[in-house]
C-alpha positions in Angstrom: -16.3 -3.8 20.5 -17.3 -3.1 17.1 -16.3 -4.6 14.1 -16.9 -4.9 10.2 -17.1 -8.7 9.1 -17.9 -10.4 6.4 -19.1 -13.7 6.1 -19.1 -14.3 2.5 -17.1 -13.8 -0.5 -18.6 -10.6 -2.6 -19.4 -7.0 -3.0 -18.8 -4.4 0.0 -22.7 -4.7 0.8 -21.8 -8.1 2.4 -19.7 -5.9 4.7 -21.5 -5.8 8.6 -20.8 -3.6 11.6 -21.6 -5.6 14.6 -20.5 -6.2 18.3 -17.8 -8.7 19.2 -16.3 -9.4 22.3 -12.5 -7.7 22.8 -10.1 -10.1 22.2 -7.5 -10.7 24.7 -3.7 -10.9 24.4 -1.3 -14.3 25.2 1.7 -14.0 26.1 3.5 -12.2 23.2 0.6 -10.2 22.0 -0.6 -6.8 22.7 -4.0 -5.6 22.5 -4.2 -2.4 20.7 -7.0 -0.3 20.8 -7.4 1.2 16.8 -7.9 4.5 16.3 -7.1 4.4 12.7 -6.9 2.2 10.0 -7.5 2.1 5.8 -8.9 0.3 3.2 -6.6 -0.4 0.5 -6.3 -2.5 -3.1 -5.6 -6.2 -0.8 -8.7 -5.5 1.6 -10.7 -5.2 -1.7 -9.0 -8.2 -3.0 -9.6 -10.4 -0.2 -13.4 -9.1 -0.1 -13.8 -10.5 -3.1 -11.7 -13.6 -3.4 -9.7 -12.0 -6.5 -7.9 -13.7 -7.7 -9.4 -16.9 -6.8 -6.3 -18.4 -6.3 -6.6 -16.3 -3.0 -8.8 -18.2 -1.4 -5.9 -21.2 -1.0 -5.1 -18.6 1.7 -8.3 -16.8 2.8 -10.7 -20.0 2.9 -11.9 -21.5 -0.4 -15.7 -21.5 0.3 -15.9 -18.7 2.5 -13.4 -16.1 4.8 -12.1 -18.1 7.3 -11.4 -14.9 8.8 -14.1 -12.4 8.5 -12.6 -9.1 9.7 -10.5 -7.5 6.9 -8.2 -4.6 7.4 -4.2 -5.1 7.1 -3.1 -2.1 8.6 -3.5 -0.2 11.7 -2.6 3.2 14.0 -2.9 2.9 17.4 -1.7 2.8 21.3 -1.1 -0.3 23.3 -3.3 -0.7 26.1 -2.3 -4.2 27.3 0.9 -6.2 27.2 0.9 -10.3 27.6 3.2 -11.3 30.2 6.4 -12.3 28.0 6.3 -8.9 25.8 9.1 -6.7 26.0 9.4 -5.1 22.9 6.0 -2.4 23.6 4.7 -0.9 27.0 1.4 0.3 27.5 0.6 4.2 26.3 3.1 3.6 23.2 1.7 4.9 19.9 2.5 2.6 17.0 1.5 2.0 13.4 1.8 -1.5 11.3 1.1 -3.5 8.8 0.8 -7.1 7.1 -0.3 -7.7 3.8 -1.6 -11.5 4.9 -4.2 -9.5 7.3 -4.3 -7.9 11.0 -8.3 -7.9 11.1 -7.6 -4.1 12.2 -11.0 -2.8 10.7 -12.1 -3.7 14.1 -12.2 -0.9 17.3 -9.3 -3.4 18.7 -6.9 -6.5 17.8 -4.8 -8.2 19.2 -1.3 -8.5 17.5 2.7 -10.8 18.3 4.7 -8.3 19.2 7.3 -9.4 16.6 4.5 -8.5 14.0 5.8 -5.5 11.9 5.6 -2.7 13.6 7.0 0.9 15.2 6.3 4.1 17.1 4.7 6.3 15.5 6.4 10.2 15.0 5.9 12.5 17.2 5.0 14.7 14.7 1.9 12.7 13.2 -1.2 12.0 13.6 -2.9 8.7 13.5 -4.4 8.5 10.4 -1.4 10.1 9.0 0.6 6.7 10.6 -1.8 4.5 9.4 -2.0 6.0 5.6 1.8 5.9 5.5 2.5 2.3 5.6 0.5 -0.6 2.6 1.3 2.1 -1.1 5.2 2.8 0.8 5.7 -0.7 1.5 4.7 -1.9 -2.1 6.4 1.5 -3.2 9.4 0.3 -1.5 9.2 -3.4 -3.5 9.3 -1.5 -6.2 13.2 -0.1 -5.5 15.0 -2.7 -3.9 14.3 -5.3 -6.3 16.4 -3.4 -8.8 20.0 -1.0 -8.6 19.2 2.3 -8.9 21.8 5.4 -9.2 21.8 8.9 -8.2 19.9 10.9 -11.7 18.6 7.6 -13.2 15.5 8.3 -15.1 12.5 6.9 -13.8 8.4 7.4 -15.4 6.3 6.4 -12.3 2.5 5.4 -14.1 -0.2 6.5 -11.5 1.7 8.8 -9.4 -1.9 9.7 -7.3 -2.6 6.2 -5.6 -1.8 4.9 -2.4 1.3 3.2 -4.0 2.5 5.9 -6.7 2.6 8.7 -4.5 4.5 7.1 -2.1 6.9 5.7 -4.7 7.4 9.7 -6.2 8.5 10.4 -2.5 11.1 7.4 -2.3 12.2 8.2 -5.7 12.9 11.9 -4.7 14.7 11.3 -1.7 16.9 9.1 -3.5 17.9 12.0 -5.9 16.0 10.0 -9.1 14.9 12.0 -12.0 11.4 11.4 -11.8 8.3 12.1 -14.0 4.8 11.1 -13.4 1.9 10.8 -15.0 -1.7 11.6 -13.0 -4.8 13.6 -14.4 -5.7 17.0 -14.5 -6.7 17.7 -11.5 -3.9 16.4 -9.8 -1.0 17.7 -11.9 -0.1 20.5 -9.2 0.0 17.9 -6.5 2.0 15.7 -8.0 4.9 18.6 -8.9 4.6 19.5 -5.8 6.6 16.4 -4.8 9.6 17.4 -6.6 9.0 15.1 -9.8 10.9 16.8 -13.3 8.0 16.8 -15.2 4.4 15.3 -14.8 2.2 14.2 -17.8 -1.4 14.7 -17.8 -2.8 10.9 -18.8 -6.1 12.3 -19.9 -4.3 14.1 -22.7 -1.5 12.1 -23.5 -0.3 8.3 -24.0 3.1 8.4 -22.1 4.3 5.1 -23.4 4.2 7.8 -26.7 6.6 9.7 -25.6 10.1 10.3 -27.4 12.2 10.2 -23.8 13.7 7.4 -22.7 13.9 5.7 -19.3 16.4 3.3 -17.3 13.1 2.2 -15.6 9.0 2.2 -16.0 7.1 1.6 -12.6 3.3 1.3 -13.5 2.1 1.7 -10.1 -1.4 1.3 -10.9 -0.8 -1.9 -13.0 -2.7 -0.4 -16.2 -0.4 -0.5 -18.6 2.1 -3.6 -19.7 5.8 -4.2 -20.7 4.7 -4.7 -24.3 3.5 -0.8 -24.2 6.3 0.5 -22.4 9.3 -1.3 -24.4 9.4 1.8 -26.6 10.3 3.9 -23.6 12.9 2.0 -22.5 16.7 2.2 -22.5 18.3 -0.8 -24.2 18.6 -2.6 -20.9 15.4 -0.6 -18.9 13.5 -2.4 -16.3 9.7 -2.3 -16.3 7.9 -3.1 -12.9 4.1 -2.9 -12.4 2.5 -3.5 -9.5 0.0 -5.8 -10.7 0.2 -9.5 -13.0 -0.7 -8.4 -16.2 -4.2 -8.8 -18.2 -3.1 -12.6 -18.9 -0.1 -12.8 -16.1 2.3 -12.3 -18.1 4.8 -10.5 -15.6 5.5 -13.2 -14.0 6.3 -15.1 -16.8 8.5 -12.1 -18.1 10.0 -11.5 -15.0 11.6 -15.6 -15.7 12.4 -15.2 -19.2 13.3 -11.5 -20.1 16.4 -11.6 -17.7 17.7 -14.3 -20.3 17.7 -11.8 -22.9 20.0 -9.4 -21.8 18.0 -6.6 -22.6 15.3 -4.7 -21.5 13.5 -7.0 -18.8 10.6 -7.1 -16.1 11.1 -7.5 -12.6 8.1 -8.5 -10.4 8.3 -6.4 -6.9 7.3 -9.8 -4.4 6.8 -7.8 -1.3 8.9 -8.6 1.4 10.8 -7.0 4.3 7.6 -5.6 6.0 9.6 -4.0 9.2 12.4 -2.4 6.4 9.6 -0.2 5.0 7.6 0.3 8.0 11.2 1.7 9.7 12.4 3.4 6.1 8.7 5.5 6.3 9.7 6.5 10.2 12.0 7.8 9.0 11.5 9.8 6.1 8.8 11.0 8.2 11.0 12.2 10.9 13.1 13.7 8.8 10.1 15.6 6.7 10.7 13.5 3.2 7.7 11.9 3.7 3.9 12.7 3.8 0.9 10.4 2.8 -1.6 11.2 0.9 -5.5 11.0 2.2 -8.5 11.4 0.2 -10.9 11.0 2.2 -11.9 9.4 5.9 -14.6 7.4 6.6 -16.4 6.1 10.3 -16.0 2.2 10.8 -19.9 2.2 10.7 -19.7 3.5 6.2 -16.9 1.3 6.2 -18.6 -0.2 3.1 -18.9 3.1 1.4 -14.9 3.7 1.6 -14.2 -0.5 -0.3 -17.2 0.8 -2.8 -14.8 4.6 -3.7 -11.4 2.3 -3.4 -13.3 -0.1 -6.1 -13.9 2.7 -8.8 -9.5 3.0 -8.7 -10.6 7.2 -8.7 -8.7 7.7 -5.5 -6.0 10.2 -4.6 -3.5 8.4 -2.1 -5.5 6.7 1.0 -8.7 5.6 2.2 -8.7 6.2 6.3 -10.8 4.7 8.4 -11.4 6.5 11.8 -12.8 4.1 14.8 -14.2 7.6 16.8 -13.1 5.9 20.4 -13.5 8.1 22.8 
């Protein structure tokens, strides 16, 4: 089978397609044969070792695994002899932000690994683009008490994990507004947001509204900015640590304070948002965005656009198994 490894820490031109044998599945596992799969903001990450308190995890010196990929769409084609959870034929999506090595043509996965059917009514690289920005997206919410008509600025409404957020947000009834540039301003209304601000024209965090929360989706602006957009006790979430990492240091101390705070979104509860996504899919609340799709062989080329942070939603990568 084919598969893109990499055997050093670096740029996406250390990426390499090549052939490995098909893993085969123990007991619990099933062997899924991929038919789609992206790359996303943690497969860049991990490609480079960044932060470098990553590689604690990854391998300090170099990947001790060398296939990347932490998501995947796909149908079961062999079971281990213990599972009971899939059969063979079933269509299912999933995802772990620690890695699947799913930029492969097949992996082998635990069947208590998170995971689900995929809708009827979606294809698979709709499946797979649905899962890493809703899952982060969903991080976002329940780390905080939110009420029908609170008023919520979503920073970065186009990525992966701001357009999935806008979604949440809407089916929740939240009184949301967005910023994203100028060629995506339609787009974004179209999701049912109050108002959308072009960021190539205007500073939001200049604004004269106030918010109950900020979620910087695209972790490019900081608490420091955003305090002047806050209610008296607004929450401000991003989605990355801050230029120093100061979130996490907030996220101790502003609590104290009784006033406006930040809350860091640790992502947890993989199979909650996998399920949540199912079914705001099924019920037509939910669709991902893709920019563009790529064959496993220009793999590289999709990390190199992810890199440049220009992208509208999701990065698919189609395995073309006949």
């Amino acid at each position: 089978m084919k598969a893109a490894i990499h055997n050093k820490y670096g740029d996406p031109s250390n990426l390499k397609v090549v052939e490995i044998p098909k893993p085969i599945p123990k007991q619990h596992e099933l062997l899924i044969k991929v038919y789609a799969t992206t790359v996303n903001r943690t497969d860049c990450a991990m490609l480079r070792a960044r932060p470098a308190i990553i590689r604690l995890m990854l391998g300090w010196f170099k990947p001790k695994n060398p296939i990347l990929g932490t998501d995947f769409a796909g149908i079961v084609e062999q079971v281990g002899s213990e599972v009971v959870r899939f059969n063979i034929g079933d269509k299912i999506f999933g995802f772990n932000d620690s890695g699947l090595s799913s930029h492969a043509e097949f992996i082998t996965i635990h069947e208590d690994n998170f995971m689900a059917t995929i809708p009827s009514q979606f294809s698979f690289e709709q499946a797979t683009a649905s899962i890493e920005g809703a899952h982060y997206a969903q991080n976002f919410i329940n780390k905080v008490q939110m009420q029908p008509n609170d008023k919520v600025l979503v920073n970065g409404a186009t990525g992966a994990i701001g357009s999935a957020l806008v979604q949440l947000l809407v089916a929740m009834d939240i009184d949301v507004t967005a910023t994203a540039n100028s060629a995506n301003l339609s787009l974004i209304k179209s999701l049912g947001v109050t108002k959308v601000i072009d960021y190539t024209k205007d500073d939001f965090t200049q604004i004269k509204q106030k918010f109950d929360f900020v979620f910087d989706a695209v972790g490019k602006s900081t608490f420091g900015k955003c305090k002047q957009i806050l209610k008296p006790k607004g929450i401000y979430i991003s989605s990355e640590m801050g230029p120093w990492g100061q979130n996490l240091f907030y996220a101790v101390f502003t609590p104290l304070l009784k006033r406006k705070k930040v809350v860091f979104p640790y992502p947890n509860k993989h199979q909650i948002s996998i399920e949540l996504v199912k079914r705001l899919i099924e019920n037509g609340k939910f669709k991902p965005f893709i920019d563009r799709c790529y064959s496993l062989d220009n793999i590289a080329n999709a990390f190199t656009y992810a890199e440049t942070g220009e992208k509208v939603g999701n990065l698919v990568v189609k395995m073309n198994i006949e």
